[in-house]
BALOBA-1460 file (C-alpha; in Angstrom, 3 decimals):
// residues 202
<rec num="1" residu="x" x="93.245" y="50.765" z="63.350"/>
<rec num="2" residu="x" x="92.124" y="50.448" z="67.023"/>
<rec num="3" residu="x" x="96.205" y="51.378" z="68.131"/>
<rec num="4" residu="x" x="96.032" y="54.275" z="65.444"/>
<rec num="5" residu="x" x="92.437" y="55.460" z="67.687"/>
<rec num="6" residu="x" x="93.808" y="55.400" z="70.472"/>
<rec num="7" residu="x" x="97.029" y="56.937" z="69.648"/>
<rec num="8" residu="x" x="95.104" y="59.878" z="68.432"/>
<rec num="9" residu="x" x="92.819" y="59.944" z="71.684"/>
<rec num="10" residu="x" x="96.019" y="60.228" z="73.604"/>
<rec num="11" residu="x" x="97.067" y="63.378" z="71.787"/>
<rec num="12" residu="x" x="93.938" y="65.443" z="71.675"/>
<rec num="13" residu="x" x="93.997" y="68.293" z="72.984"/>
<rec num="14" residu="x" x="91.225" y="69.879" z="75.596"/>
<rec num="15" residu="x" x="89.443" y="73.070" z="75.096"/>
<rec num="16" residu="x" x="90.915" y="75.944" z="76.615"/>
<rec num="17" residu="x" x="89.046" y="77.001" z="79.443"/>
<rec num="18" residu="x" x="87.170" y="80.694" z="78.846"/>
<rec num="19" residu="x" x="87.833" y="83.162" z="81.503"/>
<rec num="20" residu="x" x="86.018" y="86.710" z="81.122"/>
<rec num="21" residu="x" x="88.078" y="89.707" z="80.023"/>
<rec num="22" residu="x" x="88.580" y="91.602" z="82.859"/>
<rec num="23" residu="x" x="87.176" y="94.453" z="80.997"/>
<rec num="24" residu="x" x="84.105" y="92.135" z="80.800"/>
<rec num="25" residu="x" x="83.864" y="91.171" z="84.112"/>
<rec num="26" residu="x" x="80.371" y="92.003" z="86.069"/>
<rec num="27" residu="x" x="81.002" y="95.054" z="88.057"/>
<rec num="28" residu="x" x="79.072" y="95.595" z="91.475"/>
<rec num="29" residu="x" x="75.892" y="97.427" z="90.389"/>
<rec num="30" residu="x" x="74.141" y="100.629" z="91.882"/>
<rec num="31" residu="x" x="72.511" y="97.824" z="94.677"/>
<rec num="32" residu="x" x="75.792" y="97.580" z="95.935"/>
<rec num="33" residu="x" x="75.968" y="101.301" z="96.343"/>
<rec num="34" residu="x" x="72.366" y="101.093" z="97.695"/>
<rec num="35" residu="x" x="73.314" y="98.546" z="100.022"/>
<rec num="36" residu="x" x="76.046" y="100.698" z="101.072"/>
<rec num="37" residu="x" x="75.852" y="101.403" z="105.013"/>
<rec num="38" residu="x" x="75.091" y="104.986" z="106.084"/>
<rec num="39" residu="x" x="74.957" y="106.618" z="109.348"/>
<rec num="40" residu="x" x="72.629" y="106.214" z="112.035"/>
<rec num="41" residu="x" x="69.761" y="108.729" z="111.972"/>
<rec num="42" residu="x" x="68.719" y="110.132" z="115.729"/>
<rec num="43" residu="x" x="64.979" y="110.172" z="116.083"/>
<rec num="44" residu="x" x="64.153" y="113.152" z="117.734"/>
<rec num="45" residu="x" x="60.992" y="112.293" z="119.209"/>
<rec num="46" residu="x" x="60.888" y="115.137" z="122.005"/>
<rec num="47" residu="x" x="62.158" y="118.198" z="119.855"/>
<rec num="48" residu="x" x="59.713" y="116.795" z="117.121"/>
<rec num="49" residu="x" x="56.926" y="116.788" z="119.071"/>
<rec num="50" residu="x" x="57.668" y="120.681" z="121.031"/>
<rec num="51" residu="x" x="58.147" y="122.019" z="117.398"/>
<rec num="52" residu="x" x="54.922" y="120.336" z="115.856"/>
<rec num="53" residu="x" x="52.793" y="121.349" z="119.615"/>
<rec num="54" residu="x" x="54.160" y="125.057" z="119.101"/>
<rec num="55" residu="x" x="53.523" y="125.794" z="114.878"/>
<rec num="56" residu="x" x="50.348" y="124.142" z="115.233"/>
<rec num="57" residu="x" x="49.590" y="126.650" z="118.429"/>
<rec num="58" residu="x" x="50.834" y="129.328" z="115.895"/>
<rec num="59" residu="x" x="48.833" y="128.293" z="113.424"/>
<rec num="60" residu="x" x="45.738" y="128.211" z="114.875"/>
<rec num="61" residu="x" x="46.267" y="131.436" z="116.521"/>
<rec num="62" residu="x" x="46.954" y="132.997" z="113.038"/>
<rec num="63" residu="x" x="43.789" y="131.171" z="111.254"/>
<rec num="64" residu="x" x="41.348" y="132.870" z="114.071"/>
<rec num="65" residu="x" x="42.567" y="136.416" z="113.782"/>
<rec num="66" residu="x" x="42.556" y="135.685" z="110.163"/>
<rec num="67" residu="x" x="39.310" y="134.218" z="110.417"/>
<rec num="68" residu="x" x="38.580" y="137.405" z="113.031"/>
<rec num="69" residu="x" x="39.391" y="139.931" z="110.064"/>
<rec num="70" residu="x" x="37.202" y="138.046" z="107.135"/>
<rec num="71" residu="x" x="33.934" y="138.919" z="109.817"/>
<rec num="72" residu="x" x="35.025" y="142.506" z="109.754"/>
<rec num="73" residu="x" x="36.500" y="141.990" z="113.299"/>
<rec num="74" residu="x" x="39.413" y="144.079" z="114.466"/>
<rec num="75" residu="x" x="42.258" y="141.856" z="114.139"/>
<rec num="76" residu="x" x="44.681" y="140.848" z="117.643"/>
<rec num="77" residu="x" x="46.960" y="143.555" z="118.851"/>
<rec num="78" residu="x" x="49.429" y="141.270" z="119.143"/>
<rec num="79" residu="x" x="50.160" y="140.374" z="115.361"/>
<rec num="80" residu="x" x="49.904" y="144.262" z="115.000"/>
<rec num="81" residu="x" x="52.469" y="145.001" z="117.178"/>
<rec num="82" residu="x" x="54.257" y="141.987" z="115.750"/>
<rec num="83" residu="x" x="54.064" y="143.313" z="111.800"/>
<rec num="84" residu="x" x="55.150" y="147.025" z="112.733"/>
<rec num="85" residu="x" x="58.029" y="145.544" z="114.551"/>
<rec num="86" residu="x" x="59.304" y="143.643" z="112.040"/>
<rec num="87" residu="x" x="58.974" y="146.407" z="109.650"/>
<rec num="88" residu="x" x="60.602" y="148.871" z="111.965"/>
<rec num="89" residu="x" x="63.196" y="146.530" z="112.976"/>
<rec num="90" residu="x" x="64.744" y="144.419" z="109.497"/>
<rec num="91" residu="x" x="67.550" y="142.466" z="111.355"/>
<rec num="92" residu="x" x="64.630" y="140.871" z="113.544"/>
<rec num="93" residu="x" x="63.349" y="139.340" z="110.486"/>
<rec num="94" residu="x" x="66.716" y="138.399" z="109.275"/>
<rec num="95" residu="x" x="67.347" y="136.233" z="112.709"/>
<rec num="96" residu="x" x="64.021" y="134.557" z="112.391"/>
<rec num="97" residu="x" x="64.862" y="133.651" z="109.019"/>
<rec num="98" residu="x" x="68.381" y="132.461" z="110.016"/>
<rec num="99" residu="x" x="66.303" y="130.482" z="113.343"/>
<rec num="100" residu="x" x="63.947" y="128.901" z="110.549"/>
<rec num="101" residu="x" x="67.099" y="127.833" z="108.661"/>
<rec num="102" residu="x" x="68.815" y="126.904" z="111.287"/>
<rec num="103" residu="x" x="65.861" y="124.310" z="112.300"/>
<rec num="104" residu="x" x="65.273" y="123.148" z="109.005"/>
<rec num="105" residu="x" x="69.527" y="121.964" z="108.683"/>
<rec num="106" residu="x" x="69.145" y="120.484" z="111.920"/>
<rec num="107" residu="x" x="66.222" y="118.056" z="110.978"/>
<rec num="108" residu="x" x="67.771" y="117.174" z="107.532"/>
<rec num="109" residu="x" x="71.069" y="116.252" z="109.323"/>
<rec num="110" residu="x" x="71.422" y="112.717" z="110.662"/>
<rec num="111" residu="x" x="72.728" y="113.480" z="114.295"/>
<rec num="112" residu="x" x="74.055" y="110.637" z="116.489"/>
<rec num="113" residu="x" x="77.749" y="111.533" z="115.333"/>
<rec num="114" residu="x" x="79.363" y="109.152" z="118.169"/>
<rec num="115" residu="x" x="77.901" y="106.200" z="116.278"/>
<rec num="116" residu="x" x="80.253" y="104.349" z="113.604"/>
<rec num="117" residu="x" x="78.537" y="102.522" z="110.851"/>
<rec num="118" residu="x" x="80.019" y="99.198" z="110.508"/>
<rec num="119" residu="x" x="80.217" y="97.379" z="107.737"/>
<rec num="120" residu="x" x="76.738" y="95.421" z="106.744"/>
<rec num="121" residu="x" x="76.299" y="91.304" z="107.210"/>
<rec num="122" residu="x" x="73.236" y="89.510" z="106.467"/>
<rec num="123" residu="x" x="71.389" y="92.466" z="106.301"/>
<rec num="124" residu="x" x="72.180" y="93.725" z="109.910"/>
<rec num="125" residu="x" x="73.151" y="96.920" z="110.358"/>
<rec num="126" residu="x" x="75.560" y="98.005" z="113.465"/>
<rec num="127" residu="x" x="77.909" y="100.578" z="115.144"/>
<rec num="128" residu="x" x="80.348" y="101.173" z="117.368"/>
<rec num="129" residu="x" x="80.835" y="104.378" z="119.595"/>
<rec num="130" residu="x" x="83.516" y="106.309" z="119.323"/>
<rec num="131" residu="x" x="84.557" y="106.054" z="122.657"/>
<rec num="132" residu="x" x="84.230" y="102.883" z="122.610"/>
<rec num="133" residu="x" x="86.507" y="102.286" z="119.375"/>
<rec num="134" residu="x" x="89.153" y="104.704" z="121.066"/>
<rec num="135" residu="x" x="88.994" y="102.438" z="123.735"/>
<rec num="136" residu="x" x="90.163" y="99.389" z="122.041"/>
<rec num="137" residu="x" x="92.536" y="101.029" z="120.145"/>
<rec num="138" residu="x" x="94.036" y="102.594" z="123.015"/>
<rec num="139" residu="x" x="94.383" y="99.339" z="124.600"/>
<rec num="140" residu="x" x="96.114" y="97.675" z="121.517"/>
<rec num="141" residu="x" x="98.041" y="101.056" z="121.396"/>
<rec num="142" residu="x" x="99.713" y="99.815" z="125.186"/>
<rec num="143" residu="x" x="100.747" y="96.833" z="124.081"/>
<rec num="144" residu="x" x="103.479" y="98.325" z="122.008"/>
<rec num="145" residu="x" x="106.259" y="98.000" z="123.427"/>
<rec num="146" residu="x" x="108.478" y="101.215" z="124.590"/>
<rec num="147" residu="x" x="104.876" y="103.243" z="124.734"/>
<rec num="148" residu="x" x="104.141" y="105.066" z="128.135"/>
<rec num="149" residu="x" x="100.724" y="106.653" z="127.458"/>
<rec num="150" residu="x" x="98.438" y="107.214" z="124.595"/>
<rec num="151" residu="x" x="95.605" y="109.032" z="123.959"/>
<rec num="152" residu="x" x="93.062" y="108.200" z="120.929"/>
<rec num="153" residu="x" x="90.222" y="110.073" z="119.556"/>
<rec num="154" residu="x" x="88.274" y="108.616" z="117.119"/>
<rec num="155" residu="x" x="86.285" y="110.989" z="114.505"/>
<rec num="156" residu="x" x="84.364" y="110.047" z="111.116"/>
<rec num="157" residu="x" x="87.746" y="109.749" z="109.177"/>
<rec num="158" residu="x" x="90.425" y="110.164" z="111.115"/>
<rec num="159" residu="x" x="92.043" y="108.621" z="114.335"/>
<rec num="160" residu="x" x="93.834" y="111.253" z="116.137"/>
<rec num="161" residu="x" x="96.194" y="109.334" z="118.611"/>
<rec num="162" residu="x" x="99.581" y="111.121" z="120.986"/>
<rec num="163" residu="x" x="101.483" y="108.686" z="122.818"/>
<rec num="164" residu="x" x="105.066" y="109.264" z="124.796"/>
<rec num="165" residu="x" x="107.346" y="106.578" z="124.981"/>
<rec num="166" residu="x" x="110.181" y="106.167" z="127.346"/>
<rec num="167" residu="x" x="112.531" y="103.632" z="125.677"/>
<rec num="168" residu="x" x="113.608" y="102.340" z="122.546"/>
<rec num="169" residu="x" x="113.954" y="104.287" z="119.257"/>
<rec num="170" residu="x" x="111.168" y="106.689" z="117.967"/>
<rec num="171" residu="x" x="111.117" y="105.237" z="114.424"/>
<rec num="172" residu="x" x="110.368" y="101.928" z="115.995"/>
<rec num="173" residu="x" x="107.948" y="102.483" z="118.079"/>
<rec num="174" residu="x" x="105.967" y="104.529" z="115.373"/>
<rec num="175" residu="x" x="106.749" y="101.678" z="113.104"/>
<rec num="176" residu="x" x="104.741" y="99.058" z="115.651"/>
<rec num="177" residu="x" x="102.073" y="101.471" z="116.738"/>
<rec num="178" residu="x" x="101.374" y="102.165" z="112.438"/>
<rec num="179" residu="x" x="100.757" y="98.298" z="112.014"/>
<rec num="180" residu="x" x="98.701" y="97.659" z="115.411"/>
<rec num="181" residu="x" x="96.624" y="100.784" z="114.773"/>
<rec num="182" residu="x" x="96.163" y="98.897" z="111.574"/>
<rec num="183" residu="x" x="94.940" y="95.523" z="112.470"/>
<rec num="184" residu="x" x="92.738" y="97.729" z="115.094"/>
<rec num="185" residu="x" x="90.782" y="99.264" z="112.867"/>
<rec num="186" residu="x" x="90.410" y="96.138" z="110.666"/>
<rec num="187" residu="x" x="88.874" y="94.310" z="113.004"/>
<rec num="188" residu="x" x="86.793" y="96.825" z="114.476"/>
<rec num="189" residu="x" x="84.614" y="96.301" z="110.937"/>
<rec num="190" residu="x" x="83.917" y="99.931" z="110.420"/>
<rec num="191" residu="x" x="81.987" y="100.727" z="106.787"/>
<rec num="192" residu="x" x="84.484" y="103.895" z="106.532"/>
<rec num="193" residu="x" x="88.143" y="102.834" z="108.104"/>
<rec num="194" residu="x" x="89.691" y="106.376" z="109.058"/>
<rec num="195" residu="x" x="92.849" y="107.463" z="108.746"/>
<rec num="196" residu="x" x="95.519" y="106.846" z="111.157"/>
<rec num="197" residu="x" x="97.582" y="110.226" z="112.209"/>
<rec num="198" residu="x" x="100.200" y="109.114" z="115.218"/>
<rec num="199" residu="x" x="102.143" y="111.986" z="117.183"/>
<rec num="200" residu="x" x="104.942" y="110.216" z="119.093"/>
<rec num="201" residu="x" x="107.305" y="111.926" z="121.614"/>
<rec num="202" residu="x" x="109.742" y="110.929" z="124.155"/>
C-alpha cells in the first residue's frame, strides 16, 4: 500500500502555471500618458509684467473718461480721435486685431524650443539643449572612421547631420555613422528620439 502511495506521488502531475492572455494583460493607463514628459514652459516674467503695467494703464485711462462721460463731462479727445480713426481707417483695426492675436498665441505657446525633454526618472524632470545634443553627436559622428567633417543640427524630431568623408566607401561609412547616430541618441535619454537624416559626400 505505502509502495502503491508513493508510486502514485511520483507520477502526479503539477498544476500548470496561469499566465494572462496577452489580450488580458494590464495596459499602461491614462497616468502613464499623464506622466508623459512635455516641454519646458519659458516664464516670461518681464514681457508679463510690461503687458499687465500697460492694459492696466489702458484700463484705467478708459474707466475715467468713461467715468468722465456718466457726470455729463466731455469725454478725452484722444479716444475721439482714436474711434473716428478706426472707423475711417478698417485695416487699422484689422492689425490690432491680428497684434491681439498674435499676443494671445504667443502666451499659450510653451517657448524655450532649444530645450529637449528627456525622458522622466523618479519624478525628475530634465533637458538637454540642442546645441548641446548636436554637440555630442557630432563628436560620436568623428569617431567614424573615413569621416572628415560633420555638421549636426538637432530640432524637435529630426537630426539633420552633412558630413564629407575622404576615404573608404560611401555605403560604409553611412552604414557606421546610421548605428553611432543611433546609440547617440539612445543614450542621450530624450522623451521624443528624432529621426536621423545623414547627407554623406566625398
Amino acid at each position: 500500500m505505502h509502495g502503491d502511495g508513493r508510486a502514485r506521488g511520483r507520477h502526479r502531475h503539477r498544476a500548470p502555471a496561469l499566465h494572462p492572455h496577452p489580450s488580458r494583460r494590464r495596459r499602461p493607463g491614462p497616468e502613464a500618458a499623464v506622466n508623459a514628459p512635455h516641454r519646458f514652459r519659458s516664464p516670461r516674467r518681464v514681457p508679463a509684467a510690461i503687458t499687465a503695467l500697460v492694459v492696466l494703464a489702458v484700463a484705467g485711462l478708459f474707466l475715467y473718461d468713461l467715468a468722465a462721460v456718466r457726470a455729463h463731462r466731455p469725454g478725452m479727445r484722444w479716444r475721439r480721435e482714436l474711434g473716428a480713426l478706426l472707423e475711417r481707417y478698417t485695416p487699422a483695426g484689422a492689425l490690432l486685431v491680428l497684434a491681439g492675436a498674435g499676443l494671445l498665441l504667443l502666451a499659450l505657446t510653451p517657448g524655450l524650443r532649444g530645450v529637449l525633454p528627456m525622458r522622466t526618472e523618479s519624478g525628475v524632470r530634465a533637458g538637454i539643449g540642442r546645441r548641446a545634443a548636436a554637440l555630442v553627436l557630432r563628436d560620436r559622428a568623428m569617431e567614424v572612421a573615413g569621416v572628415r567633417s560633420v555638421r549636426v543640427r538637432v530640432g524637435r524630431t529630426r537630426v539633420g547631420v552633412r558630413a564629407t568623408s575622404h576615404f573608404r566607401e560611401l555605403d560604409d561609412v553611412r552604414a557606421d555613422l546610421d548605428q553611432v547616430l543611433a546609440v547617440g541618441i539612445g543614450e542621450l535619454g530624450l522623451a521624443h528620439p528624432p529621426r536621423t537624416r545623414i547627407r554623406l559626400r566625398r
